[in-house]
Backbone as CSV, one residue per row, in Angstrom:
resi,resn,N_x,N_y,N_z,CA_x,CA_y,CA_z,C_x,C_y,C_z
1,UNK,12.873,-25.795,-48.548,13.195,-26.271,-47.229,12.468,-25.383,-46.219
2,UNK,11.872,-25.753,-45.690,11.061,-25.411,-44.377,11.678,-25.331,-42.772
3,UNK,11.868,-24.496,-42.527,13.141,-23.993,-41.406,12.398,-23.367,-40.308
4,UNK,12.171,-23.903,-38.838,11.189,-22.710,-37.772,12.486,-22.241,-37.120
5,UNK,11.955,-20.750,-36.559,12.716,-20.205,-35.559,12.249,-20.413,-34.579
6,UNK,12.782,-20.116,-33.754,12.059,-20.027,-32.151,12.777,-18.343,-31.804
7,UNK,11.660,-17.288,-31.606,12.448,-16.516,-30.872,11.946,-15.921,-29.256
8,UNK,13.318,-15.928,-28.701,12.794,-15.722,-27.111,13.149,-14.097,-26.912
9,UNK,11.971,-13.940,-26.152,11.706,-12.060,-25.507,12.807,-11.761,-24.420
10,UNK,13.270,-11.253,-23.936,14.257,-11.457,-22.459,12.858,-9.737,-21.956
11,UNK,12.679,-9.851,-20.814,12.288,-8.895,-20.427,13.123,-8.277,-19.473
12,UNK,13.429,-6.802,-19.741,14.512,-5.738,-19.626,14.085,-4.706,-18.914
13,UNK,12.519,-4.276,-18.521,12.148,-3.799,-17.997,12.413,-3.709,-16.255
14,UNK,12.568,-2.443,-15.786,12.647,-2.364,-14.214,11.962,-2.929,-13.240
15,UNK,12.188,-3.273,-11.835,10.874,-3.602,-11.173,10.509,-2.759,-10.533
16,UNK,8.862,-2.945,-10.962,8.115,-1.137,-10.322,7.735,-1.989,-9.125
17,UNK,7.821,-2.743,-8.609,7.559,-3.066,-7.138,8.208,-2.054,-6.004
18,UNK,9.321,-1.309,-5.789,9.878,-0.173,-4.962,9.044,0.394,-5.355
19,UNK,8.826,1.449,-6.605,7.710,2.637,-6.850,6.692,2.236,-6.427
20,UNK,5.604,1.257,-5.868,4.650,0.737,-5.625,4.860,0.621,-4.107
21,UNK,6.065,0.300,-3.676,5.850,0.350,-2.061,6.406,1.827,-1.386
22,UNK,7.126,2.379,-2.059,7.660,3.710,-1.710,6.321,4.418,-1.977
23,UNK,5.666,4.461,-2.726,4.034,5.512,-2.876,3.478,5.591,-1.573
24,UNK,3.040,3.657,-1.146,2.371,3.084,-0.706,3.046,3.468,1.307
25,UNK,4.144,3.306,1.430,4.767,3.579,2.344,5.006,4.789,2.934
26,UNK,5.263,5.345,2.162,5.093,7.374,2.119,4.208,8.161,2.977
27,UNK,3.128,7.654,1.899,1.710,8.037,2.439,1.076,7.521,3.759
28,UNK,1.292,6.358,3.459,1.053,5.609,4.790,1.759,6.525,6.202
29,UNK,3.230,6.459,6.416,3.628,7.298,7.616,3.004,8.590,7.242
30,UNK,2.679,9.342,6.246,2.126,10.910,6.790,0.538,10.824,7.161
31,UNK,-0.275,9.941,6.568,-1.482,9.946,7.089,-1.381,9.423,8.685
32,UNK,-0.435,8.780,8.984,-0.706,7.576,10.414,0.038,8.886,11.548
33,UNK,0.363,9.943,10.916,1.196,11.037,11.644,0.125,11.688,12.198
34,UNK,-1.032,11.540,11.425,-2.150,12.249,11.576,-3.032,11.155,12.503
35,UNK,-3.223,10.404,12.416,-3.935,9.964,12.932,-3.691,9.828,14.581
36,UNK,-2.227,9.425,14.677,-1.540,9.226,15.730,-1.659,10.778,16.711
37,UNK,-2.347,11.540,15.761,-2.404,13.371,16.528,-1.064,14.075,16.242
38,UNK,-0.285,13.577,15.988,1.123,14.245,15.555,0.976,15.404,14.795
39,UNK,0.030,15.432,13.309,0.299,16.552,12.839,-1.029,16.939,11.947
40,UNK,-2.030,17.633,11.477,-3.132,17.841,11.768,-3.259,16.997,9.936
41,UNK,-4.334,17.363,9.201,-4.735,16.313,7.897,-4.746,17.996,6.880
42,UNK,-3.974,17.500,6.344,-3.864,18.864,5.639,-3.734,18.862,4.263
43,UNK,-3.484,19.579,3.445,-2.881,19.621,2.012,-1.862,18.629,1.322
44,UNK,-1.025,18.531,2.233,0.211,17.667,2.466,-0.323,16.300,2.465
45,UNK,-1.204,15.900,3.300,-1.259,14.320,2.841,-2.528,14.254,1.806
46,UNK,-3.131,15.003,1.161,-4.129,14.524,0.233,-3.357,14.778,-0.817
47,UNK,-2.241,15.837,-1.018,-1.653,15.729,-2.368,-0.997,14.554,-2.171
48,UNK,-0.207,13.781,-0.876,0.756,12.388,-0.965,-0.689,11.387,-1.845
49,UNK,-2.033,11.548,-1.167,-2.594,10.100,-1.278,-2.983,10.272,-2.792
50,UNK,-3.527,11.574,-3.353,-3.598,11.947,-5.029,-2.279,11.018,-5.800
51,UNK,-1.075,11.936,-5.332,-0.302,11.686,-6.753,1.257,10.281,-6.238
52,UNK,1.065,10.391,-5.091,2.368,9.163,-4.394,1.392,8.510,-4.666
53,UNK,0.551,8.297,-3.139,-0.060,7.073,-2.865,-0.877,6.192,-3.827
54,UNK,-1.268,7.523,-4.532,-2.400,7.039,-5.931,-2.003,6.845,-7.066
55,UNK,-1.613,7.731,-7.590,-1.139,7.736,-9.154,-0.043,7.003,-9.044
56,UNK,1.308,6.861,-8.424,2.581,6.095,-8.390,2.030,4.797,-8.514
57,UNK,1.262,4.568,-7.265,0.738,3.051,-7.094,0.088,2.481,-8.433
58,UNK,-0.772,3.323,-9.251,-1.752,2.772,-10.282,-0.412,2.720,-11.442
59,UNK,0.347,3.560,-11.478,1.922,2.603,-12.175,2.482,2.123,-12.180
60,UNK,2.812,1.946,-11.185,3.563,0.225,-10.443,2.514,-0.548,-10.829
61,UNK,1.489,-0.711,-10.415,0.461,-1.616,-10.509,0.360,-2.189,-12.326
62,UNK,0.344,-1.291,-12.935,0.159,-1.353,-14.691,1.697,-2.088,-14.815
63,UNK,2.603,-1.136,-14.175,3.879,-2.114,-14.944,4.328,-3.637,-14.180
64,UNK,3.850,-3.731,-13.041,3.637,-5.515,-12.516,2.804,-6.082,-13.877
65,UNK,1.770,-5.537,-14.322,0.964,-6.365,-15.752,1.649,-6.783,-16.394
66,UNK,2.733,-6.068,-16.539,3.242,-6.419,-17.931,4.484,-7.218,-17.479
67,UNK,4.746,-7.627,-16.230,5.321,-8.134,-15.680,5.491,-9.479,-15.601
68,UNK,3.552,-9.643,-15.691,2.957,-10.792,-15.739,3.296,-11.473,-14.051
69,UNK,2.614,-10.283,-13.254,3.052,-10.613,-11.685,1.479,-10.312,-11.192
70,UNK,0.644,-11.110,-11.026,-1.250,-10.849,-11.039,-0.882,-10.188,-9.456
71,UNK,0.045,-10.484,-8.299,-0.004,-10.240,-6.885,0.614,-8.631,-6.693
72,UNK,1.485,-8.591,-7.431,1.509,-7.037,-7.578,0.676,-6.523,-8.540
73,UNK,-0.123,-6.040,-9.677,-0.695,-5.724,-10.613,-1.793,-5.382,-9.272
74,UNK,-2.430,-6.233,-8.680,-3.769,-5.984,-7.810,-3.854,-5.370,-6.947
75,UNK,-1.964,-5.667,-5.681,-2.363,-4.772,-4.749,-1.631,-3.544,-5.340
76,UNK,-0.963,-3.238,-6.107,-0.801,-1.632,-6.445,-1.623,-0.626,-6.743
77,UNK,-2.631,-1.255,-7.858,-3.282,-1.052,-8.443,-4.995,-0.761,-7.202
78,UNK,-4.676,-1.509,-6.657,-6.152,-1.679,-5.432,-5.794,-0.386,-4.362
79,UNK,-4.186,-0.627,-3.753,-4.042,0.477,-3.119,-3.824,1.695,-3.380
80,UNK,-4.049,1.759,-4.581,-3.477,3.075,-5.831,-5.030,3.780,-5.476
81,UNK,-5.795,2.876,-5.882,-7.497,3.420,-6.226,-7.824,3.652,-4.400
82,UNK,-7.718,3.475,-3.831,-7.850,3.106,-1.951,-7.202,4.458,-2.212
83,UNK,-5.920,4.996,-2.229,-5.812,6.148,-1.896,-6.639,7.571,-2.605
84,UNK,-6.759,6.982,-3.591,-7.461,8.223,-4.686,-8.771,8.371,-3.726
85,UNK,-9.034,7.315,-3.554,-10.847,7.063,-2.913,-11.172,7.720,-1.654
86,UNK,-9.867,7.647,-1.094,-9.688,8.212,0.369,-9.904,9.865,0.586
87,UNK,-8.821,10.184,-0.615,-8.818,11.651,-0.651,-10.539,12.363,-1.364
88,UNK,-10.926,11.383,-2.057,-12.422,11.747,-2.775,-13.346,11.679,-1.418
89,UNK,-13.109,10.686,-0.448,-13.883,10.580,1.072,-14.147,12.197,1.321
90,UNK,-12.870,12.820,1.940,-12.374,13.758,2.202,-12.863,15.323,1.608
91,UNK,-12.822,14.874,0.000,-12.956,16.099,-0.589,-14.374,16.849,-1.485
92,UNK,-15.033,15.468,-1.186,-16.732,15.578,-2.383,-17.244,16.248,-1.447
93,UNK,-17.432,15.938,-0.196,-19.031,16.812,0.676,-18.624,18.245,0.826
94,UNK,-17.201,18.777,0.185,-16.869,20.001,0.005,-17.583,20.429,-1.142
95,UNK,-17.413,19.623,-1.997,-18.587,20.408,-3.271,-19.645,20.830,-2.744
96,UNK,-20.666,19.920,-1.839,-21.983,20.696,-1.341,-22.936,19.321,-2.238
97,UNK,-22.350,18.649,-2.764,-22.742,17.169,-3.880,-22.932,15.829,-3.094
98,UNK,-22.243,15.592,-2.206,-22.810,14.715,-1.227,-22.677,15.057,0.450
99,UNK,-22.916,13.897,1.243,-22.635,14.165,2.950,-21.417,13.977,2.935
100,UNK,-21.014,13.810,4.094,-19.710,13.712,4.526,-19.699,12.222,5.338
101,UNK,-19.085,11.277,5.167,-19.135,9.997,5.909,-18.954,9.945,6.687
102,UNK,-19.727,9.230,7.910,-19.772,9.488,9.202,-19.339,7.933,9.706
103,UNK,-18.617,7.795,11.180,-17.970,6.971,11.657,-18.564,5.515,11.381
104,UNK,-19.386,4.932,11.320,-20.164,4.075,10.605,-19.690,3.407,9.393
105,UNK,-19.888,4.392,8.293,-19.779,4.089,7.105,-18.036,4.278,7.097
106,UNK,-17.857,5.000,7.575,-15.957,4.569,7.676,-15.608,3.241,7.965
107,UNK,-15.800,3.044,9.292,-15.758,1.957,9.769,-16.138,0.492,8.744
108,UNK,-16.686,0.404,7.658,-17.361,-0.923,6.902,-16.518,-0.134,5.753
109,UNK,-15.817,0.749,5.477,-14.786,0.979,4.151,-13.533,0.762,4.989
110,UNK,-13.141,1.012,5.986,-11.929,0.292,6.819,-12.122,-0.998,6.776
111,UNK,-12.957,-1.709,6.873,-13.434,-3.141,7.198,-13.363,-4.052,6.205
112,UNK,-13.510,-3.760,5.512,-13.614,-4.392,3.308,-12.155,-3.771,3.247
113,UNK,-11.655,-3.091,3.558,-10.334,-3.142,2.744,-8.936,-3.887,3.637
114,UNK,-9.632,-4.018,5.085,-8.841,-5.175,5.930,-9.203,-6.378,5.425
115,UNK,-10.321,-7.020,4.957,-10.539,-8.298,4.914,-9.701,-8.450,3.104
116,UNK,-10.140,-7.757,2.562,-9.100,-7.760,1.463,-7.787,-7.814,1.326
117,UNK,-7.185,-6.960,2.667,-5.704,-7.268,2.606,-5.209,-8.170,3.304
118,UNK,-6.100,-9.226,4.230,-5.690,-10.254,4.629,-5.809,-11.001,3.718
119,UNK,-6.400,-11.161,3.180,-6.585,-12.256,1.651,-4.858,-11.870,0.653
120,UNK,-4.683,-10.672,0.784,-3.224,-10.307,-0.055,-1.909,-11.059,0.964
121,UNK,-2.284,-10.875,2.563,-1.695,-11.598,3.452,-1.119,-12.353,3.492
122,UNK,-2.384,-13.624,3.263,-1.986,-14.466,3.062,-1.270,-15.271,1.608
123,UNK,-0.888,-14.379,0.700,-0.348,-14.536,-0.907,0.872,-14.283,-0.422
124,UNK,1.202,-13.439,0.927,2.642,-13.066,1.373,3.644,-14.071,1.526
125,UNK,2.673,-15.152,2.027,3.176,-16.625,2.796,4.330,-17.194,1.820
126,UNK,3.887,-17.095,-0.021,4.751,-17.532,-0.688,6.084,-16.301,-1.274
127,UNK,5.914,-15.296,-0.504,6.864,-14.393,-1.442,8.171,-14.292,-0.309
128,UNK,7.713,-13.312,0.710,9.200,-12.482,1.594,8.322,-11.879,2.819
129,UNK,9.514,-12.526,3.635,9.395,-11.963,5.021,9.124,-10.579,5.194
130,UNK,9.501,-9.230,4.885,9.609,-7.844,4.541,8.048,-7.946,4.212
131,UNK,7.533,-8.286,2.990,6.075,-8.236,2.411,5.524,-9.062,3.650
132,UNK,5.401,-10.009,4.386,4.896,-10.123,5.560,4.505,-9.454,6.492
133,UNK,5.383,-8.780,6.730,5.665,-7.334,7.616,4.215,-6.607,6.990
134,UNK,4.829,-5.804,5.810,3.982,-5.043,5.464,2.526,-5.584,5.620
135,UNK,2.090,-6.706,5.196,0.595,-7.061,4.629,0.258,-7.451,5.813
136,UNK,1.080,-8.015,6.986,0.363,-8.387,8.616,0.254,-6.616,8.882
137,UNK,1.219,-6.107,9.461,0.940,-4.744,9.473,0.068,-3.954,8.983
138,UNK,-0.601,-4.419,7.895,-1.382,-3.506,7.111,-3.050,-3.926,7.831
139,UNK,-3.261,-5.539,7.790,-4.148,-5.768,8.255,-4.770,-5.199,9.888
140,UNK,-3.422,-5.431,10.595,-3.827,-4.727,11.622,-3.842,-3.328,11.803
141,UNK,-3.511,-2.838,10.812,-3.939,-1.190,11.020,-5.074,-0.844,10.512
142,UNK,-6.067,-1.770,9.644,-7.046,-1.207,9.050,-8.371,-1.932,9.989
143,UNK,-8.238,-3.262,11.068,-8.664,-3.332,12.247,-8.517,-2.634,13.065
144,UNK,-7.646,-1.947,13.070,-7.800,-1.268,14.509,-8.520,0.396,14.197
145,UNK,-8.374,0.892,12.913,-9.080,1.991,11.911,-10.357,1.657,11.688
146,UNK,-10.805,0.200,11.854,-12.725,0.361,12.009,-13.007,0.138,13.237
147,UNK,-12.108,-0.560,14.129,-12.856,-0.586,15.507,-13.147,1.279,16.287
148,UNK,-12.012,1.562,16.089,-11.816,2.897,15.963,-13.049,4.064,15.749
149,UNK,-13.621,3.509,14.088,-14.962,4.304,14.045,-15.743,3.968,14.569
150,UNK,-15.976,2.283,14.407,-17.274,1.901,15.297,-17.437,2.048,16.747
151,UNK,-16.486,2.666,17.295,-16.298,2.566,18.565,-16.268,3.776,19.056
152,UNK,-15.702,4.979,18.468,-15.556,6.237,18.566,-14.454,6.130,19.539
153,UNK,-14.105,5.265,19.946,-12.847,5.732,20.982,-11.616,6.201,19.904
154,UNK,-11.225,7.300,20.889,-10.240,7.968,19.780,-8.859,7.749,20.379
155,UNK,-8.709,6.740,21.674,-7.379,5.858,21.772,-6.631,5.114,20.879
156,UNK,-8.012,4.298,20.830,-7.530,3.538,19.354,-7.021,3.588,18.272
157,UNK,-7.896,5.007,18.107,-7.152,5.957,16.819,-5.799,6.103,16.918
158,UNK,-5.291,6.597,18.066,-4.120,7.059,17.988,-2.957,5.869,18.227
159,UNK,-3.664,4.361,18.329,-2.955,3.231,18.650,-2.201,3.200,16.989
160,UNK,-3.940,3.210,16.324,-3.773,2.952,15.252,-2.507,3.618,14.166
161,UNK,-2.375,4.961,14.866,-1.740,5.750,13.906,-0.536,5.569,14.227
162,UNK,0.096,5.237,15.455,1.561,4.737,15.466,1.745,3.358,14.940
163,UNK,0.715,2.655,14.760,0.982,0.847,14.238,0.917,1.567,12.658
164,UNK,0.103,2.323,12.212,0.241,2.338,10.816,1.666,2.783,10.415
165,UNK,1.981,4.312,11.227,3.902,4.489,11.080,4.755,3.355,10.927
166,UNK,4.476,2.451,11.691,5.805,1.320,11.727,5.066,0.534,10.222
167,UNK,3.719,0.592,9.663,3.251,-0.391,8.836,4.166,0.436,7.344
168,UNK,3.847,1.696,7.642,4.302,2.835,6.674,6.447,2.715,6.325
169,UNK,6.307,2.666,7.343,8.149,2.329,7.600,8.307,0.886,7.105
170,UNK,7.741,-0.142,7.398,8.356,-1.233,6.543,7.973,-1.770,4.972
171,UNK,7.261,-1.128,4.896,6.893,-0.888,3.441,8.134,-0.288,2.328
172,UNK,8.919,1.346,3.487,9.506,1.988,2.997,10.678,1.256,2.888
173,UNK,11.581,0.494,3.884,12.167,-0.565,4.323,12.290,-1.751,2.816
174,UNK,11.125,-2.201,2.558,11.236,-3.415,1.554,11.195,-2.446,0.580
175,UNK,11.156,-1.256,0.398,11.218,-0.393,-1.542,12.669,-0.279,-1.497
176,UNK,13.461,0.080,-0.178,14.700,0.745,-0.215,15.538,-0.797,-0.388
177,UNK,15.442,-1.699,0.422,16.389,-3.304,0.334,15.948,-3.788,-1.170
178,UNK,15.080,-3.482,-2.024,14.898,-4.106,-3.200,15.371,-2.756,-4.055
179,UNK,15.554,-2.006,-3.920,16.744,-1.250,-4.653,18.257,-1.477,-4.483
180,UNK,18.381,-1.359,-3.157,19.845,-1.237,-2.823,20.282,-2.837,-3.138
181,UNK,20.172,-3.636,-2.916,20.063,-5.091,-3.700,20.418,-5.420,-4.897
182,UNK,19.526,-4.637,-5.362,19.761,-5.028,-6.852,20.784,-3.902,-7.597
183,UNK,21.340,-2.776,-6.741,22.359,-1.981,-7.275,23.415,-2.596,-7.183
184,UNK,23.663,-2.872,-5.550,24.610,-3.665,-5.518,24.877,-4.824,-5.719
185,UNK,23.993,-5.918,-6.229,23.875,-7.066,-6.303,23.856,-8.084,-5.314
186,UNK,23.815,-7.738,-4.179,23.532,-8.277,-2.920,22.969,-7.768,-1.714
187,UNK,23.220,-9.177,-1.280,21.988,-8.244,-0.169,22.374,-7.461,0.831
188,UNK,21.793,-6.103,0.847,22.614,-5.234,1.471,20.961,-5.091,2.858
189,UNK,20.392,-4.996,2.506,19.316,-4.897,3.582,18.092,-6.352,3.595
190,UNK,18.048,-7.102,4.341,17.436,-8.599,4.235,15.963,-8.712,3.660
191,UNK,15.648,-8.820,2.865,14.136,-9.080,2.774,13.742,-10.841,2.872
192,UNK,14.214,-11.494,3.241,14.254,-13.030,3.846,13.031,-13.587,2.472
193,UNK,13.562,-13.686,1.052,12.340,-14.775,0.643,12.096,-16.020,1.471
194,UNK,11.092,-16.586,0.783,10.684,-17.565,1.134,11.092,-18.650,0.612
195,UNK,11.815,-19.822,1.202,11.910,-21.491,0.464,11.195,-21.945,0.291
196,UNK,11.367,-22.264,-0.602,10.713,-23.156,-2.175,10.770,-24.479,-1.776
């Protein structure tokens, strides 16, 4: 007698989406502290963008894979490598191995990674109001971070660095309501999905 099973997986695993926006959020308000002139670029935010902003993110990002979630897997994983890349900006023309990037070439690596996150933007449309926040927020902070270089006005800069704080804060905002949520099983802080 010939008998099939069927057996089903339940997946039990956590969601690294908080670890992915808490990295991502973190870093974000201490770099935009800086930018905003608040507090100078120091040790403190290249170790956040190394091992929060970067390494956290590139694990969140791996465990969305296995999640089988392609919209987190990319931007964790994208903003994981964006921060590593940032701090490598920062830290190679110290070797004496290359130049140092000048407002220009900032400006067109601010520029590619806005047009990229409007493209994530708009993927927001089907998820949550909160991720709206963040990914509109995000776009406009990384416009207003190349007009910024290309422009040399350093108003802007500092426009920029208080819009990135609030971009940095609601990021932190949707890691903390998708914890506290799911501890308590309701909704204790709103992240408004979207109807279906």
């Amino acid at each position: 007698m010939n008998t099939t099973q069927t057996i089903v997986l339940k997946d039990v695993t956590a969601n690294p989406a908080p670890l992915g926006l808490l990295g991502f959020g973190l870093t974000t308000i201490l770099l935009n502290l800086t930018n905003a002139g608040l507090i100078p670029l120091t040790s403190v935010i290249m170790g956040m963008g190394l091992f929060v902003g970067g390494l956290a993110q590139l694990f969140a990002g791996m465990f969305e894979w296995k999640k089988n979630n392609t919209f987190g897997t990319v931007a964790f994983t994208a903003y994981g490598a964006f921060w590593i890349c940032l701090v490598a900006i920062w830290l190679l023309p110290k070797t004496g191995l290359v130049a140092p990037a000048d407002e220009i070439s900032m400006g067109y690596f601010l520029s590619v990674w806005g047009i990229f996150s409007f493209g994530m933007f708009i993927g927001t449309f089907k998820l949550n109001r909160a991720l709206q926040i963040v990914f509109g927020s995000l776009v406009l902070l990384f416009a207003l971070l190349a007009i910024a270089d290309f422009s040399g006005n350093h108003s802007i800069k500092i426009l920029a660095g208080y819009e990135g704080i609030f971009c940095g804060l609601s990021a932190l905002y949707t890691a903390l309501a998708q914890i506290l949520n799911e501890i308590y099983g309701k909704e204790i802080l709103p992240i408004c999905p979207v109807k279906k």
